[in-house]
C-alpha positions as CSV (number, residue, x, y, z in Angstrom):
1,X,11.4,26.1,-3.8
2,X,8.6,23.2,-4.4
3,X,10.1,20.9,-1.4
4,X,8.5,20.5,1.7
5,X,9.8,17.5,3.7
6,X,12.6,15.4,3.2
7,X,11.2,11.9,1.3
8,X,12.0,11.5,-2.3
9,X,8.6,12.8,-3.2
10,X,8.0,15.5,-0.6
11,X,8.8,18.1,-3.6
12,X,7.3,19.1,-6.8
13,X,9.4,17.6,-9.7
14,X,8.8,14.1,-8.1
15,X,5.4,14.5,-7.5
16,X,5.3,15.3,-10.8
17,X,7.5,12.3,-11.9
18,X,5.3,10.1,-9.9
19,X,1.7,11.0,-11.4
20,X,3.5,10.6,-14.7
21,X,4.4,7.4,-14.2
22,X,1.0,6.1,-12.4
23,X,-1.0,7.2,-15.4
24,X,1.8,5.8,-17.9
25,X,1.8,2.6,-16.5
26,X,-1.6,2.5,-15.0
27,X,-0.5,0.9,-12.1
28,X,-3.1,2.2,-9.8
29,X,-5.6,0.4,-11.7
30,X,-3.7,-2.7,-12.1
31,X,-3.1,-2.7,-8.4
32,X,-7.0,-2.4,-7.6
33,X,-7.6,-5.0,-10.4
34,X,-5.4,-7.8,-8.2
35,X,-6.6,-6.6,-5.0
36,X,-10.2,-7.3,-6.2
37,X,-9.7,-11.3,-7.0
38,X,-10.9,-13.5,-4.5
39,X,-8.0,-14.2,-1.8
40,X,-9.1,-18.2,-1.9
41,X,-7.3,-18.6,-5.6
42,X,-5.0,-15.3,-5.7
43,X,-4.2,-14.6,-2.2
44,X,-0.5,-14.8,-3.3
45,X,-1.1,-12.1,-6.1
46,X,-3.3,-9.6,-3.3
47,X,-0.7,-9.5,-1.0
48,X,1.8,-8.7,-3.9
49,X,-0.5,-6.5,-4.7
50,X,-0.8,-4.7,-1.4
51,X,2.9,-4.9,-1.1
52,X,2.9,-2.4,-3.9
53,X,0.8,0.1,-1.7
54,X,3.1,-0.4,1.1
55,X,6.2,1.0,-0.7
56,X,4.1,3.3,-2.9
57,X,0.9,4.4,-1.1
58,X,2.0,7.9,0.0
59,X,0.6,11.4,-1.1
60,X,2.8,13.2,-3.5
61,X,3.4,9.8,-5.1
62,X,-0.4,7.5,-5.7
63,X,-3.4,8.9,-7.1
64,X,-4.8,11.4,-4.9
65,X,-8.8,10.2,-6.1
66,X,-7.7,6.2,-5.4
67,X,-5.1,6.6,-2.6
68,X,-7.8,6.0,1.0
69,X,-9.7,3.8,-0.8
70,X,-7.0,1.8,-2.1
71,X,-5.2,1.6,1.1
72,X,-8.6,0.4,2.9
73,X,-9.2,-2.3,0.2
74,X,-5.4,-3.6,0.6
75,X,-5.8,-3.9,4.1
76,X,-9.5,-5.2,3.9
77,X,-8.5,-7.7,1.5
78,X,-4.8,-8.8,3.9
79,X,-7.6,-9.3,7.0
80,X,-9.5,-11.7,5.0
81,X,-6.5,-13.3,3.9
82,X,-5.7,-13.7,7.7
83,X,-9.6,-13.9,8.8
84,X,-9.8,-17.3,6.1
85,X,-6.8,-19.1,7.9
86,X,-5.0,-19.6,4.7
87,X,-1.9,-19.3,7.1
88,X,-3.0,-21.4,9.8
89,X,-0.5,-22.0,12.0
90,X,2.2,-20.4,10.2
91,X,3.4,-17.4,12.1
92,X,6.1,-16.5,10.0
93,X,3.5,-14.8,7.2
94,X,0.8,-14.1,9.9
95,X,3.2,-11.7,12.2
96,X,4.1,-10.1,8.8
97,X,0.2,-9.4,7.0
98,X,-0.9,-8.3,11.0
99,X,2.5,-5.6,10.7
100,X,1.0,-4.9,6.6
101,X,-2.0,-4.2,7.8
102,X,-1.2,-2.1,11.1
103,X,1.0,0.3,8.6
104,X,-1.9,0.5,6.0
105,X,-4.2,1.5,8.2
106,X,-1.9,4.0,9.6
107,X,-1.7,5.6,6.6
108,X,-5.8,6.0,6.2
109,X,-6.3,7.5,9.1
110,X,-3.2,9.9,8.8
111,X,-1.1,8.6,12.2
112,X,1.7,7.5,9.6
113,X,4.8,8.8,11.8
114,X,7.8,9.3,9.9
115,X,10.0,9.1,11.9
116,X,9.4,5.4,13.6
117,X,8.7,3.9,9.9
118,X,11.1,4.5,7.1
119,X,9.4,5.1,3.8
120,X,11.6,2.3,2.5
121,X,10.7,-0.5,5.3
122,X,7.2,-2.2,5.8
């Protein structure tokens, strides 16, 4: 049997399914495409950007070559969002890019913990 934990992609088919689709649709490059534009004209599209590495930035299901560095440019890119005040003052999208950030780095440095954060919550 190709299934070793219990998220939709901990198993062969879907990791299959999933590298399928990234190449198909070239999302990984489209992702790193947004997350490169300056965050003083697109900070809106960055963050949707890193949003998409939230939900989708797990092994099995991103590019294994892009997946570290992508996560560490999402969460770069999120701190200099923060780091340029475009949110001064405005705690309700602060508290949420700090919480972004905090799971994104998790993920790079391989603390991710399954079972305090849902694969479908960030």
């Amino acid at each position: 049997m190709g299934t070793w934990g219990n998220r939709p992609w901990d198993n062969d088919a879907a990791a299959d399914w999933f590298g399928e689709t990234m190449d198909t649709t070239q999302l990984c490059q489209k992702v790193e495409e947004a997350l490169n534009l300056d965050i003083e004209d697109y900070y809106e599209e960055v963050r949707a950007a890193a949003s998409i590495l939230l939900l989708l930035g797990h092994n099995y299901v991103w590019s294994v070559g892009d997946l570290d560095r992508h996560l560490e440019l999402a969460a770069t890119k999120l701190t200099e969002i923060l780091d340029a005040n475009i949110f001064e003052g405005a705690e309700e999208f602060t508290k949420p890019i700090q919480e972004e950030i905090k799971v994104l780095r998790s993920r790079i440095s391989k603390t991710e913990n399954v079972d305090e954060v849902k694969w479908w919550q960030f």
